[in-house]
C-alpha positions as YAML, in Angstrom:
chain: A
units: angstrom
residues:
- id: 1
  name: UNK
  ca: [73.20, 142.34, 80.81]
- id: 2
  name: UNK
  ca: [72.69, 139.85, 83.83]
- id: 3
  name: UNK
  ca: [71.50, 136.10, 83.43]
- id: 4
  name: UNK
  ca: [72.77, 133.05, 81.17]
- id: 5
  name: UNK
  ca: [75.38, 133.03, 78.04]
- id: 6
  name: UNK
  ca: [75.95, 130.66, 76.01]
- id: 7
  name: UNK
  ca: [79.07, 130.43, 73.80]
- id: 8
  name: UNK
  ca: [79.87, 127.93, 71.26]
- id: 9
  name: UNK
  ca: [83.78, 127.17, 70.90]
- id: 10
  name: UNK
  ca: [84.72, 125.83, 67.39]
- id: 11
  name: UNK
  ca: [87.67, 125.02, 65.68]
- id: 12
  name: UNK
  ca: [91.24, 126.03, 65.75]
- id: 13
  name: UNK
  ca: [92.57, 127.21, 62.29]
- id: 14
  name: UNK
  ca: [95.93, 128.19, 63.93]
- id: 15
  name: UNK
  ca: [97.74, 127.72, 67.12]
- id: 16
  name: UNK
  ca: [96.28, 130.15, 69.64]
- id: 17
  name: UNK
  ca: [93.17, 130.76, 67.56]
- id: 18
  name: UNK
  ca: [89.88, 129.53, 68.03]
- id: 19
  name: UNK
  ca: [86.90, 130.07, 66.46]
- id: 20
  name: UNK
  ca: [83.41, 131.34, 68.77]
- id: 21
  name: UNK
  ca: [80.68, 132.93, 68.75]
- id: 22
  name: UNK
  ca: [77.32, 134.07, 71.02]
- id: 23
  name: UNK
  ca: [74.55, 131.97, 71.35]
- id: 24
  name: UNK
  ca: [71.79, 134.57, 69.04]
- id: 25
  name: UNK
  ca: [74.28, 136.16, 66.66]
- id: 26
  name: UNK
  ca: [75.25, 135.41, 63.73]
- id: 27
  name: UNK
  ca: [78.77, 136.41, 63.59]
- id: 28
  name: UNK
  ca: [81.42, 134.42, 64.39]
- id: 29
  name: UNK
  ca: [84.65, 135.75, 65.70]
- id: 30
  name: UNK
  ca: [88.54, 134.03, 66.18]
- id: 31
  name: UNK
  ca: [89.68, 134.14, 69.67]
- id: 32
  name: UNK
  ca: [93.10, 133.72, 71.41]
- id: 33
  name: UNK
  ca: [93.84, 132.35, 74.26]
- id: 34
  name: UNK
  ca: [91.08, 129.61, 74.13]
- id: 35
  name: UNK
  ca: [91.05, 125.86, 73.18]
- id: 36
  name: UNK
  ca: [87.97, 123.73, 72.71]
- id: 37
  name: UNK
  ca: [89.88, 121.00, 74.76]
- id: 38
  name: UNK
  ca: [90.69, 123.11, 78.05]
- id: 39
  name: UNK
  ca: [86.31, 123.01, 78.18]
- id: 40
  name: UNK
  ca: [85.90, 119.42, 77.55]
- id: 41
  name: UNK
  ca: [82.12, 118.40, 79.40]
- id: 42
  name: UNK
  ca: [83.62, 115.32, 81.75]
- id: 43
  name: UNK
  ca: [83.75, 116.41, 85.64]
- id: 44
  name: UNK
  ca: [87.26, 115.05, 85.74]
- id: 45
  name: UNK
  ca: [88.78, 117.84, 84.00]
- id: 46
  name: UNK
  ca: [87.36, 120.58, 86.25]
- id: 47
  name: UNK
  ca: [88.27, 118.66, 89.62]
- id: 48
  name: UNK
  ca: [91.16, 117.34, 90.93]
- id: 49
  name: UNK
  ca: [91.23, 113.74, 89.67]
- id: 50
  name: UNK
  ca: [93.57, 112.37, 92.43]
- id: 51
  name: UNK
  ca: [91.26, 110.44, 94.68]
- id: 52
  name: UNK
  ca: [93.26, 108.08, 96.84]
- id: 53
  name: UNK
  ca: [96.88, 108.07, 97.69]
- id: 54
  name: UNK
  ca: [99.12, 106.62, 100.16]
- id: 55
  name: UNK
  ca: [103.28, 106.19, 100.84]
- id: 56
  name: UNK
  ca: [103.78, 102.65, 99.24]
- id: 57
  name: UNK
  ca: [106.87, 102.31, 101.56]
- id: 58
  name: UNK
  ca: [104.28, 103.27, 104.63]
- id: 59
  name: UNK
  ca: [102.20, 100.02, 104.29]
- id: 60
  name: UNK
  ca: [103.22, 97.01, 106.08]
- id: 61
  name: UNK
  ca: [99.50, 95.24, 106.54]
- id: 62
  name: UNK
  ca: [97.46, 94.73, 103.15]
- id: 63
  name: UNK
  ca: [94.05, 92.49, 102.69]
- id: 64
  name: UNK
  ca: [92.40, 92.02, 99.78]
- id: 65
  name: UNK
  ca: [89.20, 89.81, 99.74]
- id: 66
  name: UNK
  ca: [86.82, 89.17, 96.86]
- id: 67
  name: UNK
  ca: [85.08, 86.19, 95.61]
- id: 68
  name: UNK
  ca: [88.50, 84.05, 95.14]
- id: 69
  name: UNK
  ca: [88.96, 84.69, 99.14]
- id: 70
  name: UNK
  ca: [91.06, 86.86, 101.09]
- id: 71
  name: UNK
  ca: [94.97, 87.09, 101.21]
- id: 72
  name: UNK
  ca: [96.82, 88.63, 103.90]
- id: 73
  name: UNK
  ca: [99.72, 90.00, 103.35]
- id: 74
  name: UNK
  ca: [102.27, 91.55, 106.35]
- id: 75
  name: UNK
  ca: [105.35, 92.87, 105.66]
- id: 76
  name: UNK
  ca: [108.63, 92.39, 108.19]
- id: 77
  name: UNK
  ca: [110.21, 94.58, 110.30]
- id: 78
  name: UNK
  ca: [112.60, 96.93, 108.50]
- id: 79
  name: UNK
  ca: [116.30, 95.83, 107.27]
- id: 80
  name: UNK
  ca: [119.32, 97.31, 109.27]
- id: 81
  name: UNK
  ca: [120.23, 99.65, 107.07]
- id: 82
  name: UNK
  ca: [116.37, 101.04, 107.02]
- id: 83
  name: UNK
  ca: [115.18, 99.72, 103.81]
- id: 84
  name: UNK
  ca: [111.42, 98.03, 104.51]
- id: 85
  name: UNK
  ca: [110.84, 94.67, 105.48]
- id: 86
  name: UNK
  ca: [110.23, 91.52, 103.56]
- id: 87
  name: UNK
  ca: [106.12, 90.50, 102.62]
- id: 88
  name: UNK
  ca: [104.98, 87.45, 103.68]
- id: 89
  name: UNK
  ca: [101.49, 85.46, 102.58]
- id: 90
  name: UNK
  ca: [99.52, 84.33, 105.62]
- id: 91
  name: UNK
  ca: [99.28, 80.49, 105.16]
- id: 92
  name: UNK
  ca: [102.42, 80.35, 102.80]
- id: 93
  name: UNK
  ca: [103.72, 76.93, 102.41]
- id: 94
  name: UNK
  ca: [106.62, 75.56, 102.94]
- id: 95
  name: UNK
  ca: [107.48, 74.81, 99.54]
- id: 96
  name: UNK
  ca: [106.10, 78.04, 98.31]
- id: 97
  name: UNK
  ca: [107.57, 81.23, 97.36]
- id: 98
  name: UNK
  ca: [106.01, 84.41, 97.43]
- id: 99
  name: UNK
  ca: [106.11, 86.95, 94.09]
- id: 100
  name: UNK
  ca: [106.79, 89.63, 95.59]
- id: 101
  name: UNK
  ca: [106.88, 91.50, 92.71]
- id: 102
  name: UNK
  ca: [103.11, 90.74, 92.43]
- id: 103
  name: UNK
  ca: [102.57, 93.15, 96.05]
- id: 104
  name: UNK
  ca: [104.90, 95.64, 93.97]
- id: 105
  name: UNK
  ca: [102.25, 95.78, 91.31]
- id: 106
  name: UNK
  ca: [99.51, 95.51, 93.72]
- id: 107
  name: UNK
  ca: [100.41, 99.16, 95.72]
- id: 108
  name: UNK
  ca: [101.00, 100.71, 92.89]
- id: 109
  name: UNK
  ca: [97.52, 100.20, 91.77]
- id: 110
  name: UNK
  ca: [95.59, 100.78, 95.10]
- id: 111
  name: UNK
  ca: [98.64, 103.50, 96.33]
- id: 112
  name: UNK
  ca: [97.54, 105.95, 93.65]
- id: 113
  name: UNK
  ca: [94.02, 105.86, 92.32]
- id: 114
  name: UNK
  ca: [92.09, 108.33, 90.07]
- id: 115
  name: UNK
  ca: [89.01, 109.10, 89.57]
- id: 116
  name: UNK
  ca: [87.07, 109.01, 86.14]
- id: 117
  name: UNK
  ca: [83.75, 110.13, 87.39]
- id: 118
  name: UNK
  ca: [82.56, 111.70, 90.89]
- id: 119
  name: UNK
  ca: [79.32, 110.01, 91.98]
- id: 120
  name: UNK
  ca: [78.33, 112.36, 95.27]
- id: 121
  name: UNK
  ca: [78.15, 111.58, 99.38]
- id: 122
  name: UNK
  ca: [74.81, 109.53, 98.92]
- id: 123
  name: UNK
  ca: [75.48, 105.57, 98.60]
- id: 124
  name: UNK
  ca: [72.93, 104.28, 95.72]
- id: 125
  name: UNK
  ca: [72.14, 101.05, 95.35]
- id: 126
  name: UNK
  ca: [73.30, 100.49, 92.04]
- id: 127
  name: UNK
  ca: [76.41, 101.06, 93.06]
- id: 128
  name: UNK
  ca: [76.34, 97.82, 94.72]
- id: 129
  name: UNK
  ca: [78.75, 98.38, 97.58]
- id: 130
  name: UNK
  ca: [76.57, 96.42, 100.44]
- id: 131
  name: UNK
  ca: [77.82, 93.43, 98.19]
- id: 132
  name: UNK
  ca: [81.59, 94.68, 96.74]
- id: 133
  name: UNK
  ca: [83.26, 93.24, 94.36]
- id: 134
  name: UNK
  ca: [86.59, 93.58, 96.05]
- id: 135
  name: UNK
  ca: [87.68, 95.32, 99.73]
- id: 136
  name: UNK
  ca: [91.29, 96.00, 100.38]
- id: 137
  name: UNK
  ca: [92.28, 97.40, 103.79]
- id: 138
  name: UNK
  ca: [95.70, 98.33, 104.89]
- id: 139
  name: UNK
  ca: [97.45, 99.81, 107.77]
- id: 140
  name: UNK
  ca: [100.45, 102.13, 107.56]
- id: 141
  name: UNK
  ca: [102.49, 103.62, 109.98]
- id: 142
  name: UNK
  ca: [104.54, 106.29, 109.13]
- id: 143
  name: UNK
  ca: [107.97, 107.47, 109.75]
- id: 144
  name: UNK
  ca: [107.12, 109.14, 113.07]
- id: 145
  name: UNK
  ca: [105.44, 105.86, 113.91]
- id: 146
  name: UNK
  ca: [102.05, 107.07, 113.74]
- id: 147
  name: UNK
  ca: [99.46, 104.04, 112.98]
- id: 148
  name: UNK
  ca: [96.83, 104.81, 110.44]
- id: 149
  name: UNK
  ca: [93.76, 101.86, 108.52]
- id: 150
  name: UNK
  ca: [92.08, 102.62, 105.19]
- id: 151
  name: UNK
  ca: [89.51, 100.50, 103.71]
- id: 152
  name: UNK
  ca: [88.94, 100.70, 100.07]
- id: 153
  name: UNK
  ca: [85.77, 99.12, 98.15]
- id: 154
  name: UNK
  ca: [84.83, 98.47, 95.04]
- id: 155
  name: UNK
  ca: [81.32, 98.23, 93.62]
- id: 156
  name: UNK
  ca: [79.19, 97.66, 90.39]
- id: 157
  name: UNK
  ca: [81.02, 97.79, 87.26]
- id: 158
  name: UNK
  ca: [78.68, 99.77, 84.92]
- id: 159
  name: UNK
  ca: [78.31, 99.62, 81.31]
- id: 160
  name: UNK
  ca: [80.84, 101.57, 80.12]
- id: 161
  name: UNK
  ca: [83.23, 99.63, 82.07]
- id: 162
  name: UNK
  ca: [84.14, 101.88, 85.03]
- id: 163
  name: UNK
  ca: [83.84, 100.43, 88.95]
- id: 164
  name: UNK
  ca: [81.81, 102.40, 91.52]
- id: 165
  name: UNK
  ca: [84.97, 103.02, 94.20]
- id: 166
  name: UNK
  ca: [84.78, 104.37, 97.79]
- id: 167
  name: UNK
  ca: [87.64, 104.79, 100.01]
- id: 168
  name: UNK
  ca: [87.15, 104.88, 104.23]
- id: 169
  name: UNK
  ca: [89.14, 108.61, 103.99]
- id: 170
  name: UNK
  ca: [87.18, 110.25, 101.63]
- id: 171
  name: UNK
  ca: [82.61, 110.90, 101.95]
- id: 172
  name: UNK
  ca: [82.44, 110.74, 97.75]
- id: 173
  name: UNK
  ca: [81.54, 107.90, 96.23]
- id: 174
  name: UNK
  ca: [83.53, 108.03, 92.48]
- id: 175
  name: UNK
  ca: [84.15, 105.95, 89.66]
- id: 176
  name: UNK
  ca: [87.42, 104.19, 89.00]
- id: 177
  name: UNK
  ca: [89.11, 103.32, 85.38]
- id: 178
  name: UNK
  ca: [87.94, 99.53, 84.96]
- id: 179
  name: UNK
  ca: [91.63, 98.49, 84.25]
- id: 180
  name: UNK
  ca: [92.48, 99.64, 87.92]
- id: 181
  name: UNK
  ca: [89.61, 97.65, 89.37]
- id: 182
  name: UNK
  ca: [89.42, 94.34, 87.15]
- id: 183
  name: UNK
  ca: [92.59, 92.60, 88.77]
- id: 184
  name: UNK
  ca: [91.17, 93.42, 92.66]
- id: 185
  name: UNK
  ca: [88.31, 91.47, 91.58]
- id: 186
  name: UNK
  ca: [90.26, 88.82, 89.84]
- id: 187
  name: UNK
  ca: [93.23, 88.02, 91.53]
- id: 188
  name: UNK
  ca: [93.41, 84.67, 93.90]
- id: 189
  name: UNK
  ca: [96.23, 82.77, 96.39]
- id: 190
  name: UNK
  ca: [97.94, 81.02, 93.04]
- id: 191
  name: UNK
  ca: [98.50, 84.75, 91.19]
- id: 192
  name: UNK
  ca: [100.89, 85.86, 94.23]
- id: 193
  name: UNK
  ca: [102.78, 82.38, 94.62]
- id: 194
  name: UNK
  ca: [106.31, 82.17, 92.46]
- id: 195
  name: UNK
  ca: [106.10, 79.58, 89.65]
- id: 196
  name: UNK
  ca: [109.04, 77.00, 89.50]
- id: 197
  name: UNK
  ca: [110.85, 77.58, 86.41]
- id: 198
  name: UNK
  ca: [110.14, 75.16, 83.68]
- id: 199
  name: UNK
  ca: [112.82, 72.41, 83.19]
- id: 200
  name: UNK
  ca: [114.11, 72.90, 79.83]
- id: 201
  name: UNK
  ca: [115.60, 69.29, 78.77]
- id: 202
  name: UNK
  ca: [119.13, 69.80, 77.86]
- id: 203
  name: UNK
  ca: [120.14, 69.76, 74.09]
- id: 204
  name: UNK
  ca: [121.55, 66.44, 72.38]
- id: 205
  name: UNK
  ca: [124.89, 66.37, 72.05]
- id: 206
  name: UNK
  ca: [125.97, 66.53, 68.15]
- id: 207
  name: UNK
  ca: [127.08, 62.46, 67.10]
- id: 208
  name: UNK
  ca: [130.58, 62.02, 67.17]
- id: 209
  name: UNK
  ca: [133.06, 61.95, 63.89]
- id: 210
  name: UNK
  ca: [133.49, 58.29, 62.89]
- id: 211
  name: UNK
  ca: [136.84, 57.18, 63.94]
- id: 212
  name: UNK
  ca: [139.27, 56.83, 61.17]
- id: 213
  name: UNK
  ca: [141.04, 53.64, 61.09]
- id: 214
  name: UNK
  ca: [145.35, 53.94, 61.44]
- id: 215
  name: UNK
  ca: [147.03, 53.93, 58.12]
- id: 216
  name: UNK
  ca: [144.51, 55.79, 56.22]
- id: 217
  name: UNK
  ca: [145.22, 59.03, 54.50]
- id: 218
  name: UNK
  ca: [142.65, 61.37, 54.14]
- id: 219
  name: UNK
  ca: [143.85, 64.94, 52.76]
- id: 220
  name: UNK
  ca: [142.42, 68.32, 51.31]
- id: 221
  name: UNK
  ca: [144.43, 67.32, 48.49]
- id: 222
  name: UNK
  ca: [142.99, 64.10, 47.05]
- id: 223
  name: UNK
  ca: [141.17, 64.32, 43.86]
- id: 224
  name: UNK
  ca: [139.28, 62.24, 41.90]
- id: 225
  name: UNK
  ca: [140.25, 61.55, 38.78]
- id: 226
  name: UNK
  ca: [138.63, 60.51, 35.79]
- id: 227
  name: UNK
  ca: [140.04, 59.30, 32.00]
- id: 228
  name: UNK
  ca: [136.30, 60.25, 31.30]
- id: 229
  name: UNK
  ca: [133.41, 62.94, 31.86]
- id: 230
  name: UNK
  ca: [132.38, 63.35, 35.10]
- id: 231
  name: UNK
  ca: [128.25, 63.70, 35.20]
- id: 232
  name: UNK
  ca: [126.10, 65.52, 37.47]
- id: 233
  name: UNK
  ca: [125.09, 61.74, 38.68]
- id: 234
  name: UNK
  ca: [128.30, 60.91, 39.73]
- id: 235
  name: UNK
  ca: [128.77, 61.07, 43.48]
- id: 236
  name: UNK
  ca: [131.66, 60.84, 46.15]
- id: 237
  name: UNK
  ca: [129.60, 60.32, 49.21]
- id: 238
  name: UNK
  ca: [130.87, 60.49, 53.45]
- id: 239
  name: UNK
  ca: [131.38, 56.65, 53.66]
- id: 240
  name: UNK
  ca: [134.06, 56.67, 50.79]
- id: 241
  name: UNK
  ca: [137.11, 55.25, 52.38]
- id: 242
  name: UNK
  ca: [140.77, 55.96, 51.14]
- id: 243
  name: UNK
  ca: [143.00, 53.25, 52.80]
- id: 244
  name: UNK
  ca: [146.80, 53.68, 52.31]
- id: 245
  name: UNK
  ca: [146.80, 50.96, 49.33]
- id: 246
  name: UNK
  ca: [145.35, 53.69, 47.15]
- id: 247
  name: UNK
  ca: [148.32, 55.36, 47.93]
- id: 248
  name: UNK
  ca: [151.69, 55.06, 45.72]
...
C-alpha cells in the first residue's frame, strides 16, 4: 500500500547481514546488502560534502583579515621554467623573512573545504556573518589567463564547535569543521614571519691532559707493589707522579 514506512535497521551479526524489521510487526528478519552505517541521520552523508575548492597553483592574490588585521599576500610572476612565483607579505621588512611554508598550509586549508552541516540560501542572524570572524579573498587566474575573485567568510562558531561558512561562488550557507576555521580567526603578521634560529652556544672544549714533565716514565706496565695487604682504602689517585728516580 501507498503512504509512509518505517524500517528499523539493527545490528550486523555477520558481514553482509543486517538485522530489520517493519515498523508494526513483530518479526524481525536478516537482510543483505544493507549496513546501518550507509543510513547514518547527518546531511553530510547524503550530499556531496565538497563545498569549496580551488587550483592552489591558480592563486597568486590572497587576504585574510580578522581581528589581528589583514595580511596581504601576492605571489610573483612565474619562474622561467614555469614553476609559480615567489609570495611576498605586503609591508615585509627588511630584515624579515617570509614562511612561506605558512601560505603552503594556509591554501591547503581554504583550497579544499568541506562541509559538516548545510545551513540553506537564507542568511540568519545567528550565523553572525554581518560581523565575521575571518574573510579571505583571493584572485586566481588560470592557465588560459582567465582572471577569477572569491570571497570566503566565516561566521559564529556554535556550540558544538563548528563555524557558520559562506563562500562568494556558492548561495548555501554551511557549516565548516572548527579545526579548519580556528587558525583564519587566529592567525596574525608574526605567525607568517620566519623566526631566526636560536643561537645554540657552542660546547666547552674538554680540559687538556696535564703535561708530563721530560724524564718521567709512565707505562701500562707499572705496578704497585706491596710486602703487605692491600685494603679497599688504599688508593693510587691521577696526581701520583712516577719520576725516573723510581726507576732502576
Amino acid at each position: 500500500s501507498d503512504g509512509v514506512k518505517t524500517l528499523y535497521i539493527g545490528s550486523s551479526p555477520a558481514s553482509g547481514a543486517t538485522h530489520v524489521r517493519l515498523d508494526g510487526q513483530d518479526e524481525t528478519y536478516l537482510g543483505s546488502d544493507i549496513n546501518s552505517w550507509e543510513w547514518a541521520a547527518q546531511a553530510s552523508n547524503w550530499i556531496d560534502a565538497q563545498y569549496f575548492t580551488v587550483t592552489a597553483n591558480d592563486v597568486d592574490h590572497i587576504t585574510l583579515q580578522n581581528a589581528n588585521g589583514e595580511l596581504v599576500f601576492t605571489r610573483g610572476e612565474p619562474n622561467a621554467d614555469g614553476t609559480p612565483g615567489e609570495w611576498s607579505l605586503e609591508g615585509l621588512a627588511a630584515d624579515e623573512q617570509l614562511d612561506t611554508s605558512k601560505i603552503t598550509t594556509l591554501l591547503t586549508r581554504i583550497g579544499s573545504v568541506r562541509l559538516v552541516n548545510p545551513l540553506g540560501k537564507t542568511d540568519k542572524p545567528e550565523y553572525g556573518m554581518s560581523e565575521p570572524q575571518a574573510t579571505v579573498t583571493l584572485e586566481t587566474k588560470d592557465a588560459e589567463g582567465a582572471v577569477k575573485d572569491y570571497t570566503l567568510q566565516l561566521g559564529a562558531k556554535d556550540d558544538q564547535g563548528n563555524y557558520a561558512f559562506k563562500s562568494s561562488d556558492s548561495e548555501y550557507y554551511v557549516q565548516i569543521a572548527g579545526f579548519t576555521g580556528d587558525d583564519l580567526v587566529k592567525e596574525a603578521r608574526a605567525d607568517y614571519i620566519q623566526q631566526p634560529e636560536s643561537s645554540v652556544p657552542a660546547e666547552s672544549a674538554p680540559p687538556a691532559a696535564p703535561a708530563v714533565q721530560s724524564g718521567t716514565i709512565v707505562t701500562a706496565t707499572d705496578a704497585v707493589t706491596s710486602t703487605g695487604d692491600i685494603t679497599a682504602t688504599d688508593a693510587v689517585t691521577a696526581t701520583d707522579v712516577v719520576s725516573d728516580t723510581s726507576v732502576p
